[in-house]
Each structure stands twice: as structure tokens, then as C-alpha cells.
N, C-alpha and C positions, 0 to 999 in steps of 0.2 A: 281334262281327266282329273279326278278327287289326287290330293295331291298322295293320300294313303296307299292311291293304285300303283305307284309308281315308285319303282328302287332305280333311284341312280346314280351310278358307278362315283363314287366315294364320297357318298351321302348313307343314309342308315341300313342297317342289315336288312335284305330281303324278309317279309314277313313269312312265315309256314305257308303253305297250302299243303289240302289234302293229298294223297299219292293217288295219279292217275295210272290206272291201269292197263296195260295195250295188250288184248288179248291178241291182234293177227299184226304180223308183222311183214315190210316189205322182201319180197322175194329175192336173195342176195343175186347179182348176175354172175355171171362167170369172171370179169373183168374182177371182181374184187378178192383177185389173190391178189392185187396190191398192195394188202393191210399194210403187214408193214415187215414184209420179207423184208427187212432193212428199210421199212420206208421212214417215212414223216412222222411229226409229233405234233399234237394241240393240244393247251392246257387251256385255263378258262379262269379268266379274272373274276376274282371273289370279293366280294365284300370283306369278308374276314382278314383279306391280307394274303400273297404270294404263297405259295407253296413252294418250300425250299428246294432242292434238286436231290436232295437227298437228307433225312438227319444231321446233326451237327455228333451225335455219338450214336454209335449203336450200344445195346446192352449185352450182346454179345447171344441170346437165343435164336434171333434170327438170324444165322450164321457166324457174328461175329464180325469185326474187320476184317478185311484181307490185310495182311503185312508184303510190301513191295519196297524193298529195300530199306527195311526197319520200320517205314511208313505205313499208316492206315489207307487204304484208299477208300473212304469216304469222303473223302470232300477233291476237288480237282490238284494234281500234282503238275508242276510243271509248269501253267499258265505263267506266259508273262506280257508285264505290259508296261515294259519300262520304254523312259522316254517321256515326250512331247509326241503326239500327232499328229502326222504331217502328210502332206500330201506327194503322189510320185514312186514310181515302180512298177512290177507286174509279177504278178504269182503263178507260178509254177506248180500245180500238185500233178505228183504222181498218184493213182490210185485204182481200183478195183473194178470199176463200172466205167462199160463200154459209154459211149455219148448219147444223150436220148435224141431219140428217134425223130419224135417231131416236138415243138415247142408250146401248143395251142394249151392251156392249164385244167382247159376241160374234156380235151379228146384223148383217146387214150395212151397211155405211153408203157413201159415196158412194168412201172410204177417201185421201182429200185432208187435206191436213197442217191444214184448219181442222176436219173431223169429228175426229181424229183429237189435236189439239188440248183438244176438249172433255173425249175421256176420259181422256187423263193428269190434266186438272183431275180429273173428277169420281172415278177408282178408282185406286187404288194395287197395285202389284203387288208381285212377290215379290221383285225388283231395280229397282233404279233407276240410270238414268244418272250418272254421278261430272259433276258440270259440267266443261268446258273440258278434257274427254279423250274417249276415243272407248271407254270399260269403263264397265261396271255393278257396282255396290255394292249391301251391303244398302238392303230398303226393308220390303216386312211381312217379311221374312223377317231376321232377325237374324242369321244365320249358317247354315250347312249343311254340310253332307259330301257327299265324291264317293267313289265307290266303283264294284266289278268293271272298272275301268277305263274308267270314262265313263258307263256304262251304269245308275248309280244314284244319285238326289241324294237325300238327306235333308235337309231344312227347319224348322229351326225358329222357330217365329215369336214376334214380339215381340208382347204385352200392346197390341192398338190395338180401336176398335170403326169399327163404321158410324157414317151419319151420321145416323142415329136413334137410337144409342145400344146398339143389340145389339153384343155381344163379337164379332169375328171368331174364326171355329174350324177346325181341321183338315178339318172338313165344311164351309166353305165354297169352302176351295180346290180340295179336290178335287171341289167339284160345277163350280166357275171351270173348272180345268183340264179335267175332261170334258168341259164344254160348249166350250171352245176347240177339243177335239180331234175334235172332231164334225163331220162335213163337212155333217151336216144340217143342224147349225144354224150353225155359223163357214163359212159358204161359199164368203168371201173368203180369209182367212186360215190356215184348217184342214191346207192344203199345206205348212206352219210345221210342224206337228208331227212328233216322232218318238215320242209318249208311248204309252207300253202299257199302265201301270197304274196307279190313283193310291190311294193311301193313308194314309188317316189311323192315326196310331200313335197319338198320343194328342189331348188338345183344342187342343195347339199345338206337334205335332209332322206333318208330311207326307212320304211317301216316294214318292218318284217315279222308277218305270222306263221305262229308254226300250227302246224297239223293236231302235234301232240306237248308235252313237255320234254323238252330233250336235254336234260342236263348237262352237257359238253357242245350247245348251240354256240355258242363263243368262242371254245376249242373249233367248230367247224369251219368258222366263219374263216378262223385264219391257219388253214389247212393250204398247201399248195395248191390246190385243184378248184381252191375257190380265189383265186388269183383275178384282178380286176383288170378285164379288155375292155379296148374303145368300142363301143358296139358302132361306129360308124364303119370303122378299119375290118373289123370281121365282116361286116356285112358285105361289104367291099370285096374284101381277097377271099370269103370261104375256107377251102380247105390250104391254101397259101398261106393262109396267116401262121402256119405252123409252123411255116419256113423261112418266114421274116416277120418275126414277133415282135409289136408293140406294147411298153408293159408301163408301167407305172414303179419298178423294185430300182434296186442302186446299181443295178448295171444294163447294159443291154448288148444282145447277142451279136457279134462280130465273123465270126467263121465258124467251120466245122469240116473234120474229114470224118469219113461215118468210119466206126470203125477203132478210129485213133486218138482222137481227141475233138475238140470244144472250147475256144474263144470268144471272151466276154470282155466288154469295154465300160469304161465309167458310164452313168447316164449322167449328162450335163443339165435335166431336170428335174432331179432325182432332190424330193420333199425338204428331206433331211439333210439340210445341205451343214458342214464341209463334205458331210461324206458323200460317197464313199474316196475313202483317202485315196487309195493306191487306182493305177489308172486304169487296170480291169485282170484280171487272172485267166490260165489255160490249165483244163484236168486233162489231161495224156493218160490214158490206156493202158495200164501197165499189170498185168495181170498175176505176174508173178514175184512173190514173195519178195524174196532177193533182190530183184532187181529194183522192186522198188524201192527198199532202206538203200540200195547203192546210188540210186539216182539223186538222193537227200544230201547223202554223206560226201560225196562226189560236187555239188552244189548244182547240177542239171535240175534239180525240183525243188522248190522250197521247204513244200511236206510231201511228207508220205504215208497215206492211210489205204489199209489200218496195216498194223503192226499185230504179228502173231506173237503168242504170247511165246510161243518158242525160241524169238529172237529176243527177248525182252535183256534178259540178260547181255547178249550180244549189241545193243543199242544202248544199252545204261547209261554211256558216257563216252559219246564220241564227239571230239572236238567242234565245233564247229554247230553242234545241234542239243535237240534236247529232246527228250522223249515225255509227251503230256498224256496221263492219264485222267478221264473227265470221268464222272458217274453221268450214268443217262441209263433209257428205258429197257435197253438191251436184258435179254433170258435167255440164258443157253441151256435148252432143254429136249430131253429124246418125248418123241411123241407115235404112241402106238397107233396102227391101223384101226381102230375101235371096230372097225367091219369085219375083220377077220380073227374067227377065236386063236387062241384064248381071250385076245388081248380087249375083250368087249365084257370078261369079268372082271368085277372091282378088286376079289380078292387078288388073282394074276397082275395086276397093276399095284398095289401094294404090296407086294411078296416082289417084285421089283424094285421097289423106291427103298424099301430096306435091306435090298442086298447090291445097292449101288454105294462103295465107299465116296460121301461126296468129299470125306476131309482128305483123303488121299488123292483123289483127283484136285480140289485145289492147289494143294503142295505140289503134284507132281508135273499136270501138265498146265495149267494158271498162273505158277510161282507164287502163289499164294496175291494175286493182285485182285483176283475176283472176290466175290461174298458167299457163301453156300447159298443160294437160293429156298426160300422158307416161303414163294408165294410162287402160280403156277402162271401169272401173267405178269411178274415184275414191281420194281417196285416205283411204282406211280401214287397218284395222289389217293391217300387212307391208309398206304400198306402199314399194318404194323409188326416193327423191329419185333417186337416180345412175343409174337408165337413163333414156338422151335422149328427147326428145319426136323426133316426125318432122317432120325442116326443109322447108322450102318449098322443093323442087327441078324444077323444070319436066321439067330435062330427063329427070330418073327417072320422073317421073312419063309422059311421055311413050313411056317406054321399056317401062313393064308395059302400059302400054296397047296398047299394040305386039304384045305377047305375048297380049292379049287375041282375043274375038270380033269386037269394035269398035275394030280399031285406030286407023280415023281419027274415033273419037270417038259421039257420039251425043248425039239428046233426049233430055232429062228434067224431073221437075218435083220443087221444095223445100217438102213442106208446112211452113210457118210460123204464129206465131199475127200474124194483121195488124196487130192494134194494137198492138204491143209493138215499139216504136222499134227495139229492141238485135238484135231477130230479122231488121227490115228493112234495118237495115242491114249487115247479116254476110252476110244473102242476096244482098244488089247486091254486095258484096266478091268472093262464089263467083262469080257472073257475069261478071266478067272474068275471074277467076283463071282459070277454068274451060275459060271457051270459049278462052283460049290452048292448049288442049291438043285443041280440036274437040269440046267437051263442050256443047252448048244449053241453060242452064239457064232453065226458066221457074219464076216464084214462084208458088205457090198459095195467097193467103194465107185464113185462117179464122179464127173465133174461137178458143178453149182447149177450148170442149166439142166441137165438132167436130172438132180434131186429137184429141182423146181417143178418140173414139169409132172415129175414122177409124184409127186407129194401133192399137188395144186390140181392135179386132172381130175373136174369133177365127176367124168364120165367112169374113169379109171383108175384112181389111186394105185399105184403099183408098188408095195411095200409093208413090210412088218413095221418094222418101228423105223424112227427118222431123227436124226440127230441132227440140230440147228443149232451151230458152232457160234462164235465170234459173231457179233454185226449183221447176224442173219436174220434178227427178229427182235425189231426194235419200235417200240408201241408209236404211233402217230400221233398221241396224244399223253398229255400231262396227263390227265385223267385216266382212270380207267376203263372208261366204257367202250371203246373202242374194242378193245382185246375181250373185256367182261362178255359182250355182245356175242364177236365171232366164237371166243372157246365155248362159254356157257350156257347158251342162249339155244334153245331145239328151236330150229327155221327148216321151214318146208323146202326150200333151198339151199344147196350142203355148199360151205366153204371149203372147198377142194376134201384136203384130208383131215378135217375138224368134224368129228361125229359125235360129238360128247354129247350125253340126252339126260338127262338129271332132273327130275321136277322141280325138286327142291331148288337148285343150281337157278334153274330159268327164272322159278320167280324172285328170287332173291336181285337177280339183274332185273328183270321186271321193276322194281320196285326201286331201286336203287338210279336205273338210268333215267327214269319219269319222276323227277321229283327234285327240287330245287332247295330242298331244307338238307342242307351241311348233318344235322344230327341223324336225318335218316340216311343218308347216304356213308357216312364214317360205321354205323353202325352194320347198314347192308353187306358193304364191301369187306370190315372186319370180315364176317361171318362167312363172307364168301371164299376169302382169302384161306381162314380156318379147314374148313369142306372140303374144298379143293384142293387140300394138300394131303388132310391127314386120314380123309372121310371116304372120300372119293375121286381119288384123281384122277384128272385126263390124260397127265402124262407124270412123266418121271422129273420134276425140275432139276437143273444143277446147279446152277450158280448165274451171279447177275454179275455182268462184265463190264468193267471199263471200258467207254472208248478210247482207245490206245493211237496216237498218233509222231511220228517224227519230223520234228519242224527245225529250220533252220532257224540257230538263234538270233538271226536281225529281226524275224517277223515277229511280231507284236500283234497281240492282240487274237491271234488265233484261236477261236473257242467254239467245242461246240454247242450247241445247245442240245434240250433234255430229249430231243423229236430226232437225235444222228446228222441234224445239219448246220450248219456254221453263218452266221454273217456275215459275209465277208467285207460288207458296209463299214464292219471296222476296225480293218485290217490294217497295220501302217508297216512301215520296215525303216528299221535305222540304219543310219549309214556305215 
């Protein structure tokens, strides 16, 4: 191949191609409310160089810092990594998600950042996330080439085995990546693909074409769900392998009480060797608040996530620990039923965004740690700091309402999750804000599984507006397109309760996710980012949140990444 066909990975910038356009797209399944209720992240190695995890300043339009404890949180508080690295110990987290179900990285799982969690532990994929940016780097894959203009990667992989010791081969990726692309059997995830063929060139070479141009193909590649299996071993156990997983990541599965918790052990062939340092970790089940900062504090866990911001103050400084706040994909934002009026006119949804104080809800239930949220899908790679967020203006707000069906207002109800302090009291904040404009808000409050079900039934959606607190919606991707895709994007197939239909909107993603030139996709997503907030919103954004976690201070190295999940490969703990 002309050598001009070919961009590869830290050699010259990809050249332009034209924007391919995809008028029909694949049919979302039911399985992909996985997004990323809390799930996964993928970024995507650029020629141009990492994308940070966040600005090094904001200029203060698009929300502004948060101040948490005098501090900005834009860049991670708390991280530490003091020491030598060494090997020896075992991690304790207390946290929030029950244990997944079954283990297999293609079949489906409940797709919550703690199932989701396990399999970046237990399989390694073809990229990996760069820590403390929002791009992926190598991982089995040593390097590659892009060619026809987006539409061809070749991979070649590095010298790694399973965790039994077989070699990984060009045939097991490409059996990995077919069984990802399979809607039979990835049911969740499979609307991720653009892959058309997979091919092994040699025993550690792969060539892969896609369908269409998918600009976040590298972000896919090292997605959880595209985790590389021995295809001897599955062929072997079937639906077993679920249950005794063979993976190629830095640990491998040890026990499990369903229910309770989740048991991981070092892999002793694990690529990357010293790591993983520590000799495997357990996440315990711990569902409530409280218990979990006591199990930290108490030294029963070593962290404890996540951390409400209600307690934040109450955790600031207790002996023995530290409280780490990370930026990552997370948007805490209420999102209307679009199906049921009003809330399927523009103006009602901007007579909304302006009669929610968001400076006051920072202050009052955030502690001011979060950022006002100034984009409707977070801030991922292109977002820019310099468009404003929307101020709290009654009178405007007052004013589209005007221009609405219900100009002197109307009932409605906020599903919320109950127990979760920060939800309740952002909810009593909209209820005054609110009814000064003639708006009735009632709280509906639920558990988490039943706002899930309630909000995700694509049969049913049962709800007004829906409010996705803390860690409940955190992009899978460095990139945008993920989230662009599901809010933006009219599919003949509805994402649970995402109904948003915009012309303009679709092809702006249109054009944006097919297309591999950096200038039109920074330009797209600007534009997008702009519309979506102030033009025509699909929901009300609030603020982009830390991830908030409490760690005991021997462990080292505790970090998340921009995707809500952690390495644990390089974890260490000092004595």
C-alpha cells in the first residue's frame, strides 16, 4: 500500500478525507441502556497528541471552577502516589454496585460501571485509556495503521498470553471482535459497531474494516465489551465461560457471593509485568451512604466510592484517609419525557433551563466542587470552556413560557433517587425556583433500580422529567460520540427515554461522528455543544461532577480514569 495511504500511529497527521454521510443507521437494541448509566469510557489516540482530562484553566463562561475547599476542581485533588512501588497486599472497596452477573465481555451484563469494572480487570483490549486524559493508547495492540481514509486499521499486537498461559493470536481477536459485532450475542453493546470484516494477516497481525468511517473506532476498540477471549476456551465452556473467565487484563477472577461482593487475584501472566503490584482486590456491596465512608474510616475497606457530596464536608479530614476528587465524563442533568407535553416544546424546555438557579444549587447541594454545566453531554473531547452556561433569569424564563402551550404554567413530577441526599435537595431547590414561574413540581422519589427501569423502558418510559444525580451518567468515551449519537441522533430505534428529534442536531452528529479531520469534528461538536444548550435543549444540564472518592492513605496510586473506572494494575500500598 502507497505509503501516502497510510497514517501511522506517531508518524504524520492523518490527511483530510471527504465527510461521509450515513443516511440509515443501525437499529439501537433494547440492551443499550448500557450507555453509560454510570458505565465505561473510550477515548481515541490522535495524532495531534492526548487530550487532557480536562483544561488546565477554565475562563470562568463555561461555569467557572468549582471552589472545594479554596481549591478549583479542575484538575484531580487528592491523588497520591508517594513512594516506591512494590508489590503485596489486597484492596478492599466498599461501593455501590451489586457484583456482575456473569463475566463473558460480550454477553450481556447489567452494563453499570461495577459489571463493567470487572472486565477491564479481567480482559485487556486493543487500546487502553492514557490515565488523566480523555485518548486511548496502545494496550494488546502495540501500534497500527489507518488507512482508505478511516475505513481500515491494521494492528499489530504485542507478545502477551492469557491467563492460563496460551499465546494470544490474530485469531483470537478477530473471533473477540466478531462476537462484539454480533447483535446476537453483544445485545447491549453491538450498536457500538461499524465493523465489516476482521482479519487475521498473520499470528500477530489484525486487519480491520469498517462498514463506514467511525471516528471513535479506537475509542471502541478498547471499550470493555470489546475485551479479548481465547476463542479455544469459549468454544469449549459456551455459556460457562461466564463463570470462569479467561482474560488476558491484570487480574483474574477468584470468587463471588452474588449479591455481596467480588474477588479478583493477580494474573501471574499478565503483559505488563511488575504489575499488577498488589496481589488482587474485593468490591463488597455496600449500598448505603454511611456505611460506606465508615467502612474506609474504620480501615474494613480501603476506598470508598462514591462519596456524596453531602458528606464531603464531613469526610474533608479524617485521620487515617483522604478524600480524592478526579474530573471525568460524569453530567448531572434532569432530562424531560420529550413524549409527553409540554415537555416536547422547545420553548417549555428553555423557560425551564432559566428558571433553574444553577449557581445556587452548586453552592448549596455540590459545596461548590462541581462546575455549572455549559454542554448537554459533558465535557469530553471539543467541549469548549467559552460558551456560557444558562443564568438563572426568571424573567426569560417566564417569557418562553409565554410563548408556550402553558403559558401560566403547569403540574409535573421529578423522578429522583430518594435516598440520595444531593437529588433531594436540588429537587426542593426546583420547587421554589419553579413554581415562581406557575410550574407544580412534585418529587417522585424511588430507588436507582426503579428510576432505571422507569427512565430505560423502551416500551414504557414512565415519567416527567428525571434527574441523573452523581455517577449516574458517565460518557464511555473520551470522545463525544457516544453520548452525541444516543441524545442527538433521530434512530428509528428509541433509547429508552432519549427522544430528542432535531434536524439540525442529527446532522451536525452526522457529520461530525463520520469523519476523521480533527477541524471538522472540533468545529461540529463546538456547534453542537452551542444548540444544545441554548438553541434547543433536550434537557435541563446542571453541572459536571467530580468523581468523589475516600481512600485510605497507604494506597497509592488510586486513580480514576476519564471512562468512571480505575486501574487497578497500579495500585501499590505502603506500609
Amino acid at each position: 500500500m502507497a505509503d501516502h495511504d497510510v497514517d501511522r500511529v506517531g508518524g504524520p497527521a492523518p490527511h483530510e478525507l471527504d465527510l461521509r454521510r450515513v443516511t440509515s443507521r443501525r437499529d439501537l437494541l433494547k440492551g443499550a441502556a448500557a450507555l453509560g448509566l454510570v458505565t465505561a469510557g473510550l477515548p481515541s489516540l490522535r495524532r495531534v497528541g492526548a487530550f487532557p482530562a480536562q483544561p488546565r484553566h477554565d475562563t470562568g463562561t463555561g461555569g467557572g471552577p468549582g471552589l472545594w475547599n479554596g481549591q478549583p476542581v479542575t484538575e484531580p485533588i487528592g491523588l497520591s502516589f508517594e513512594g516506591t512501588p512494590k508489590r503485596g497486599g489486597h484492596i478492599t472497596w466498599a461501593w455501590i454496585y451489586e457484583p456482575v452477573p456473569q463475566m463473558d465481555p460480550q454477553l450481556p451484563t447489567t452494563g453499570d460501571t461495577g459489571d463493567l469494572q470487572a472486565l477491564y480487570s479481567l480482559y485487556d483490549r486493543l487500546t487502553n485509556i492514557i490515565p488523566g486524559t480523555l485518548t486511548n493508547g496502545p494496550g494488546l495492540a502495540e501500534s497500527w495503521e489507518i488507512a482508505k481514509g478511516g475505513l481500515e486499521y491494521t494492528f499489530y499486537l504485542r507478545h502477551a498470553e492469557f491467563s492460563n498461559g496460551d499465546t494470544i493470536t490474530a485469531n483470537d481477536v478477530k473471533f473477540s471482535l466478531e462476537r462484539f459485532a454480533n447483535p446476537a450475542i453483544n445485545s447491549q453493546y453491538a450498536w457500538l459497531n461499524a465493523i465489516d470484516t476482521v482479519q487475521a494477516l498473520n499470528a500477530r497481525t489484525v486487519r480491520v474494516t469498517l462498514q463506514y468511517v467511525q471516528a471513535m473506532f479506537l475509542d471502541v476498540v478498547g471499550h470493555a465489551t470489546t475485551g479479548i477471549v481465547p476463542q479455544r476456551v469459549v468454544e469449549k465452556m459456551g455459556k460457562e465461560f461466564g463463570k470462569n473467565p479467561v482474560g488476558s487484563g491484570a487480574f483474574i477472577f477468584e470468587s463471588k457471593t452474588a449479591g455481596e461482593s467480588i474477588s479478583f487475584k493477580r494474573n501471574p501472566n499478565f503483559w505488563n509485568s511488575p504489575k499488577p503490584y498488589i496481589d488482587g482486590y474485593t468490591l463488597n456491596y455496600v449500598p448505603d451512604d454511611n456505611a460506606r465512608m465508615l467502612q474506609v474510616t474504620s480501615g474494613i475497606a480501603s476506598a470508598g466510592y462514591p462519596v456524596p457530596y453531602a458528606l464531603l464536608d464531613q469526610y474533608r479530614d479524617v485521620k487515617g484517609t483522604r478524600l480524592q476528587l478526579e474530573p471525568y465524563t460524569n453530567i448531572m442533568f434532569i432530562a424531560p419525557n420529550l413524549k409527553v407535553p409540554p415537555f416536547n416544546e422547545q420553548n417549555v424546555r428553555l423557560a425551564l433551563n432559566y428558571a433553574t438557579p444553577l449557581e445556587t444549587i452548586n453552592k448549596v447541594v455540590f459545596k461548590n466542587a462541581a462546575q455549572i454545566a455549559n454542554s448537554a453531554i459533558g465535557k469530553l473531547q471539543y467541549w469548549d470552556p467559552e460558551i456560557p452556561y444558562i443564568p438563572y433569569d426568571l424573567d426569560k424564563a417566564k417569557a418562553y413560557l409565554a410563548k408556550s402551550s402553558v403559558p401560566h404554567g403547569f403540574t409535573t413530577s421529578l423522578l429522583i433517587v430518594g435516598t440520595d441526599t444531593d437529588s433531594v435537595e436540588l429537587a426542593t431547590i426546583l420547587q421554589s425556583s419553579w413554581g415562581q414561574i406557575g410550574i407544580n413540581l412534585k418529587i417522585d422519589e424511588v430507588d436507582i433500580v426503579t428510576l432505571e427501569d422507569r427512565f430505560f423502558s423502551i416500551t414504557n418510559p414512565n415519567y416527567d422529567l428525571c434527574f441523573f444525580g452523581a455517577d449516574l451518567w458517565a460518557s464511555d468515551v473520551g470522545a463525544p460520540d457516544e453520548i452525541g449519537e444516543l441524545m442527538y441522533y433521530s434512530k428509528k430505534y428509541d433509547f429508552g427515554g432519549l427522544f430528542y428529534n432535531d434536524p439540525h442536531a442529527t446532522a451536525l452528529v452526522n457529520q461530525a461522528t463520520h469523519t476523521i479531520n480533527e477541524t471538522v469534528r472540533k468545529r461540529d461538536w463546538g456547534e453542537l455543544q452551542r444548540y444544545c444548550l441554548s438553541v434547543n435543549p433536550p434537557g435541563i444540564p446542571i453541572a459536571f461532577g467530580p468523581n468523589v472518592s475516600l481512600v485510605n492513605s497507604k494506597v497509592q496510586g488510586f486513580q480514576c480514569l476519564c471512562s468512571n473506572f480505575w486501574p487497578l494494575e497500579d495500585v501499590w500500598i505502603n506500609s
